[in-house]
Structures are given as structure tokens and as C-alpha cells.
C-alpha positions in Angstrom: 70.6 113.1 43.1 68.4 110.7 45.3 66.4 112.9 47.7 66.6 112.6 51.2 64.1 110.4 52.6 63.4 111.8 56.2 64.1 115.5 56.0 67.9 115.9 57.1 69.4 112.6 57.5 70.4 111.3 61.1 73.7 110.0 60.0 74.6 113.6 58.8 73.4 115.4 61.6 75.3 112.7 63.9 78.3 112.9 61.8 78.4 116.5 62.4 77.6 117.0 65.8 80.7 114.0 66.5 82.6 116.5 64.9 81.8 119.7 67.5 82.5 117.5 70.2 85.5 116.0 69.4 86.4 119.4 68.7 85.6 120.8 72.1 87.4 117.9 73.7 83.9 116.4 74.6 83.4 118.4 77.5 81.1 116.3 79.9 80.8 113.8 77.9 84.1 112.4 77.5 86.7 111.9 75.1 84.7 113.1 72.5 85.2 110.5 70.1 82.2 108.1 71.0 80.0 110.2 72.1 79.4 108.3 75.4 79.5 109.8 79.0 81.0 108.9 82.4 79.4 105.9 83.6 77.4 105.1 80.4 80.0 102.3 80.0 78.7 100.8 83.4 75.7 100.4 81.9 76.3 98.7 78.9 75.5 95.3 80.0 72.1 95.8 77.8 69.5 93.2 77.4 66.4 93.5 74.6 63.6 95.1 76.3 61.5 91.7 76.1 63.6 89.6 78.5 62.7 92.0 81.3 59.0 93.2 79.8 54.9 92.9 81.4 52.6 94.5 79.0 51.6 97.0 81.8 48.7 99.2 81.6 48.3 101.5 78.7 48.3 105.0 80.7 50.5 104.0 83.6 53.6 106.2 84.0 56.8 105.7 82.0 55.1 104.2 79.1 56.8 104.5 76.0 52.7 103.9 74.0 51.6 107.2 75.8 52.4 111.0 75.0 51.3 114.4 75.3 53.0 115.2 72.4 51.0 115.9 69.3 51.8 115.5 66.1 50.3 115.8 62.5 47.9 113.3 61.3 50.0 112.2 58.2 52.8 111.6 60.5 52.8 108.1 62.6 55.9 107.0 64.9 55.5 102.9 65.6 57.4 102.1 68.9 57.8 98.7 68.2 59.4 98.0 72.2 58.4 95.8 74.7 57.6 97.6 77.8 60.4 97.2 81.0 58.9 95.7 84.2 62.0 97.8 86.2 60.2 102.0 86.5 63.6 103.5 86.4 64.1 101.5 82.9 60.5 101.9 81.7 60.7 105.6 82.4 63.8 105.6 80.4 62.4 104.0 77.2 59.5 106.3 77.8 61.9 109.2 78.2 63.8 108.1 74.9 60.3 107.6 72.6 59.7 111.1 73.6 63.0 112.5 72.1 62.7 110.8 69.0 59.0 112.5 68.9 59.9 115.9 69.8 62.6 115.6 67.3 59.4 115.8 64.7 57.8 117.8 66.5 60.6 120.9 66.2 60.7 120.4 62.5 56.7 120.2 61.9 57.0 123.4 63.8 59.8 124.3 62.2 61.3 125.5 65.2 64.9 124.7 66.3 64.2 126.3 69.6 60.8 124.3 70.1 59.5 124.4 74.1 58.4 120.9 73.2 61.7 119.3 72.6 63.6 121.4 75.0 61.5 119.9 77.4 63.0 116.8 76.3 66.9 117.2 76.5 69.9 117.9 79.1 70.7 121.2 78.1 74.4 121.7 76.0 74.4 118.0 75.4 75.1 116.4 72.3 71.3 114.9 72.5 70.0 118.7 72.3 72.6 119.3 69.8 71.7 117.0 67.2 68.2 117.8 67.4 68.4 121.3 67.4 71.2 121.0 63.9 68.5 118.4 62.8 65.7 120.5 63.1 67.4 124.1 62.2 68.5 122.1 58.4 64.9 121.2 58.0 64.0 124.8 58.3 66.3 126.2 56.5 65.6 123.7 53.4 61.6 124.1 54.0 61.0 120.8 54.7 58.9 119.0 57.3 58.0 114.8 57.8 55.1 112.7 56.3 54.1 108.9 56.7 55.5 106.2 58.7 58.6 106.1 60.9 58.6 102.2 63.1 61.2 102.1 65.8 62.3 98.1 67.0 65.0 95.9 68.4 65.1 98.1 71.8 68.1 97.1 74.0 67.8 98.9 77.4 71.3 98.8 79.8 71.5 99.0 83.2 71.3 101.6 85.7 74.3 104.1 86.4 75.1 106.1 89.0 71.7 105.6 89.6 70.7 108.4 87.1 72.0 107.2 83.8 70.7 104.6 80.9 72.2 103.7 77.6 69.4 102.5 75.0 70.3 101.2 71.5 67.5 101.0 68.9 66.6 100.7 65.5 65.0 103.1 62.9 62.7 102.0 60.1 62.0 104.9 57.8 61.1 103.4 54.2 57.9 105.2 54.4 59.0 108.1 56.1 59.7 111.1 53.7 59.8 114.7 53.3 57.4 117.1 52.5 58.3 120.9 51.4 56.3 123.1 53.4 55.3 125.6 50.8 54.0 122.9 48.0 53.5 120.0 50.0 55.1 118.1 48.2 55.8 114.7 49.2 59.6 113.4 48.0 59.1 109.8 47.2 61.9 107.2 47.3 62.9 104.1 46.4 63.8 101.7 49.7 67.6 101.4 50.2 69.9 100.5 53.0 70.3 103.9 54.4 67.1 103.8 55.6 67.5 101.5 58.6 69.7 103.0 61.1 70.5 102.2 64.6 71.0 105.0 67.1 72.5 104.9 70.8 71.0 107.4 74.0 72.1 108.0 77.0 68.8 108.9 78.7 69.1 110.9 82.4 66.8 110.6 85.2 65.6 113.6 86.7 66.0 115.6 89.6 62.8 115.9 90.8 60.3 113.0 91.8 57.7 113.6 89.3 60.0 114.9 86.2 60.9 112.9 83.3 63.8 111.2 81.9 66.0 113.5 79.5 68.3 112.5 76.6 71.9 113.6 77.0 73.4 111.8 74.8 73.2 111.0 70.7 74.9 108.4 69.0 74.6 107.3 65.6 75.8 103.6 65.2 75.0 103.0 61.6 73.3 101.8 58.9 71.1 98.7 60.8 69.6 96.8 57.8 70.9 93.6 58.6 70.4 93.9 62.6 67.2 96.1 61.9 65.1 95.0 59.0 62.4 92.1 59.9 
């Protein structure tokens, strides 16, 4: 059996949280079916991030290139994105780079209940659960994340209800692998298709003037290679 390349698989943990929603009729978010929320559809008139993009300065707020979050040496995330002009969608990407960061963070902790990324989702969403079920596998199999994950091909929608963002992106994760915690262990593989993958996230603004932009929802579009690779 070909071992999984990044701990517990995206498409598996997507696959299964689709699953729990559609099961609870979707709740808040929906029919349940796509994973999208009321008034995400109004903003899926999405442009790539670069037709709307200054290179901004590197510490100024809602920058995807900044974070307080700390990870491992051995363990690199590339955010490949060209930086929005418009705050509301810069925060957004910023807001977005952040989940997919916390994400590692819970399983280099292993930690499914991690402060860091609960800081980081709308609470009972299918954002939070797909990270927690992400991070909770990678526990229970004893495995956390080495080498080089590069996100790219960032596609930012516009904004709803004043409070909601769609973002579509890519994942690159050829030379991202696991690593068992107790030998360290680093499980190798060979490159295949399955290891581009394009995700969708509805990202919600916050409350409060000087909080940050939280992922509500998680969906897994599919294998990317051809619209990914490059």
C-alpha cells in the first residue's frame, strides 16, 4: 500500500466531513451537499488574486507573508499568492493562509483541540470540522508533517453580505510527507496526481474591528494537477 504523503489526506477528511453535513441537513450552511453557505454564491464572481494585487509592505495587516504562528523548522508552507489591494480581501487571504497553517500546527502538536487553530475557525463549522477530523487521525496514527507544502493559483470572490469571501486555491504537496512521531521516520513517496489538490473556503470577517478573518467553510474540489501543477 502506497503511504500517505501528508499525514491524513485532505480529500478523505473532506469526503467525510461532506458526509456529517449532508447528514445533518447542512445546518447553516445549506443544503449540505456543496458545502457552501448562504451568500457564498454571491460571491463567486472570483478573479486570480494578481488582477487586483500591489506587493504591499511586508508587516502591514492582512498579509498572507506574515504570522504569529510557529511552526517546526523542517516544516515550510509557500504561499505562492499575490497580495489583494482591497483590506477586506487581503485580510481574507490572510485569514485563509492562517487556517491552512494552524491546520499543521494541531497535528505538530498533536492536538485536535489546539488554542492555535481554534483561534482560526467559526465554531461548529465544517472549516473547524475538517481540521479538527484531520488533526485528531493524525494523532491517533502518530504522525506529524515534514518538508515542503507550496500553495498557488489563489482566486479571491467578492464580498458578501459584507462579511463573507469564497477563496479557491491550489495545494502542492510532492515534498510534503509524514513523519511518525516516535521514530521520526520520514514516509517517502513517489510524486502522483493526488498530490495536487484544489480546495475552496468560505472565509468570515469578524465582529470586532481589530479581529481576524475566520474559515467557516471547507471544500474539497479535487485532484488539481492539471489546473495546479506549473
Amino acid at each position: 500500500m502506497r503511504p500517505t504523503r501528508s499525514a491524513v489526506p485532505l480529500a478523505a477528511v473532506a469526503a467525510a466531513v461532506a458526509l456529517l453535513v449532508s447528514g445533518c441537513g447542512g445546518g447553516e450552511d445549506g443544503d449540505g451537499k456543496s458545502g457552501k453557505i448562504d451568500g457564498a454564491e454571491d460571491a463567486g464572481k472570483k478573479s486570480p488574486s494578481a488582477d487586483s494585487s500591489s506587493p504591499g509592505k511586508e508587516d502591514a495587516p492582512g498579509d498572507f507573508r506574515t504570522s504569529d504562528i510557529e511552526l517546526p523548522d523542517d516544516l515550510e508552507m509557500v504561499f505562492d499568492w499575490d497580495q489583494p489591494s482591497d483590506p477586506d480581501k487581503a485580510a481574507a487571504l490572510a485569514g485563509a493562509a492562517d487556517y491552512m497553517r494552524a491546520m499543521n500546527h494541531g497535528t505538530v502538536k498533536q492536538d485536535p483541540q489546539d488554542p492555535v487553530l481554534a483561534r482560526h475557525v467559526v465554531p461548529l463549522q465544517t472549516a473547524e470540522q475538517a481540521a479538527v477530523k484531520k488533526v485528531r487521525a493524525d494523532v491517533k496514527d502518530g504522525l506529524s508533517v515534514t518538508g515542503k507544502e507550496r500553495f498557488s493559483h489563489a482566486e479571491i470572490g467578492d464580498v458578501a453580505n459584507s462579511k463573507l469571501v469564497e477563496i479557491s486555491f491550489c495545494m502542492d504537496q510532492r515534498k510534503f510527507f509524514s513523519k511518525e512521531i516516535k521514530s521520526g521516520k520520514v514516509r517517502r513517496t513517489e510524486v502522483s496526481e493526488s498530490d495536487f489538490m484544489r480546495l475552496s473556503l468560505v472565509m468570515q470577517k469578524p465582529e470586532e474591528s481589530q479581529g481576524i478573518w475566520k474559515a467557516r467553510t471547507f471544500v474539497f474540489e479535487g485532484e488539481g494537477k492539471k489546473k495546479c501543477e506549473g
